[in-house]
Steps between C-alpha positions, in 0.01 A plus 500: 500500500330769433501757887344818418340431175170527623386631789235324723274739409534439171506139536186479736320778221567230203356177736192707661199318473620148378540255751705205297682180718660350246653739212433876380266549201580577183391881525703562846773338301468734198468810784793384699686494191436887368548643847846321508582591136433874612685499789818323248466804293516725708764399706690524139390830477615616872810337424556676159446851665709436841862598517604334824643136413432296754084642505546392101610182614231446775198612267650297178553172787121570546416548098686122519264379788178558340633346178516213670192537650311521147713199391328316810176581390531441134602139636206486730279500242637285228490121476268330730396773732583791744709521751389540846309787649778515765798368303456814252442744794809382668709541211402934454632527861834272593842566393 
């Protein structure tokens, strides 16, 4: 859903230290969340300044991605729980 949102970098930075089996925490939730809503805006932004159509098209397809991606989370933690630990990594990666 969500290829090249976050790097694995990034993504091993935001779970460093916390060891969880069955879901994220509420705080790796909340950091997941800003470091995908920065990478949404500025995708807009690189799209915005590019001329080239098709690189518009890839970097607002990726602005789309991570939308998704924060939808996912905002789900994960509503109603009875979070999602899985795996489940929510998963999603910032396939397509």
């Amino acid at each position: 859903m969500c290829e090249g949102v976050l790097s694995n970098k990034e993504i091993k930075d935001l779970t460093k230290g916390d060891i969880i089996k069955e879901g994220l925490t509420q705080s790796m939730i909340r950091g997941i969340a800003l470091a995908v809503k920065r990478k949404a805006i500025n995708y807009g932004k690189q799209a915005q300044s590019t001329q080239d159509v098709e690189t518009k098209l890839d970097l607002i397809s990726k602005q789309v991605s991570a939308t998704a991606t924060l939808a996912l989370l905002a789900v994960s933690v509503s109603g009875e729980g979070v999602l899985s630990k795996a489940g929510i990594i998963s999603g910032l990666f396939s397509g």
